[in-house]
C-alpha positions as CSV (number, residue, x, y, z in Angstrom):
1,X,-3.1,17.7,35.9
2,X,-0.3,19.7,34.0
3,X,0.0,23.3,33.5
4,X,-0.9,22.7,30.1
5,X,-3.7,20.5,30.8
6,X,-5.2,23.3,33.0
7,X,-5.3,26.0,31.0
8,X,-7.1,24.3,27.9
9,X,-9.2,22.9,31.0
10,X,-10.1,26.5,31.5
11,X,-10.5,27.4,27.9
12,X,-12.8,24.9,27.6
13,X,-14.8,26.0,30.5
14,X,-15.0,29.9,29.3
15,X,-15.3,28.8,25.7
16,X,-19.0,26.3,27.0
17,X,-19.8,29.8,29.2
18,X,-19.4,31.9,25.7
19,X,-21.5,29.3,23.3
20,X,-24.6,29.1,26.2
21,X,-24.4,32.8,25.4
22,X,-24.0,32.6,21.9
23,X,-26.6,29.5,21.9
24,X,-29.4,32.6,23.6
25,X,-28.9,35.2,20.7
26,X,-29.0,32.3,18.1
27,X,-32.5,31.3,19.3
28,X,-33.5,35.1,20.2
29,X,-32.3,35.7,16.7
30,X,-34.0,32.7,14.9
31,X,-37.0,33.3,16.7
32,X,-37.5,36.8,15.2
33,X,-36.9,35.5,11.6
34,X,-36.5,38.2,8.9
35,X,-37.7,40.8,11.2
36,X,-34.2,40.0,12.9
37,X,-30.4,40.2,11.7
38,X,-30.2,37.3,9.6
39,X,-26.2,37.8,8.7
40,X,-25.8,38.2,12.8
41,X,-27.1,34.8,12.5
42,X,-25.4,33.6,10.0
43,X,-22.2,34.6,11.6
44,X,-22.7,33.3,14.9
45,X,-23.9,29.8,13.8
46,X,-20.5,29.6,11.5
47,X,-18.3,30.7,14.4
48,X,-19.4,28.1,16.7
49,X,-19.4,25.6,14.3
50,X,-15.7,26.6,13.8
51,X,-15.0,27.0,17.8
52,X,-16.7,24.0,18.7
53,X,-14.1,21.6,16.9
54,X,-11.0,23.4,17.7
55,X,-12.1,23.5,21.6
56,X,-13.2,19.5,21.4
57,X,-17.0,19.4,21.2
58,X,-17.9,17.8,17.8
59,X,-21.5,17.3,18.7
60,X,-21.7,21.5,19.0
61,X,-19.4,21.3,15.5
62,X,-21.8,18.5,14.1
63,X,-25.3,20.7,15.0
64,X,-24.2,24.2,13.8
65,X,-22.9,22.6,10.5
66,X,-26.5,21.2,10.3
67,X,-27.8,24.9,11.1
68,X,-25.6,26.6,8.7
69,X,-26.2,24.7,5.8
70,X,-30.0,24.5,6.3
71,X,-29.8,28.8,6.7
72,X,-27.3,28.8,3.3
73,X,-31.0,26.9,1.9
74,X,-33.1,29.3,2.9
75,X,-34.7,27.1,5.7
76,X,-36.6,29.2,7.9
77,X,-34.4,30.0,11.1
78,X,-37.2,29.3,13.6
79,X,-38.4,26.2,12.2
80,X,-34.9,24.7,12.2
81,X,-34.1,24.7,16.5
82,X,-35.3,21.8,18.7
């Protein structure tokens, strides 16, 4: 493995330890619906759609698109996690 090759290695190790965090609050946060903080939401489901391609996990990309555009449509946060 390169030096290169390592480093995006770990990248991409602290960037899955950041979205399982992220991934907590998002549910936490869905879970409490309007009594939450909605644009905290928001946020967080756009920046993991955003990280999740530039780090190499299209399925993560892929699911908080889905997320993101069902909150833009006023789908009910709860109602929209598996």
């Amino acid at each position: 493995m390169t030096t290169r090759q390592a480093r995006l290695a770990r990248l991409r190790a602290l960037f899955v330890h950041d979205a399982l965090a992220e991934q907590a609050e998002i549910e936490r946060l869905a879970a409490a619906g309007p009594a939450g903080d909605p644009a905290r939401l928001r946020k967080l489901v756009h920046d993991l759609r955003g990280s999740g391609g530039s780090y190499g996990f299209p399925a993560i990309t892929a699911a908080a698109a889905a997320l993101e555009a069902a909150l833009k449509e006023g789908g009910a946060p709860a109602a929209l996690l598996p």
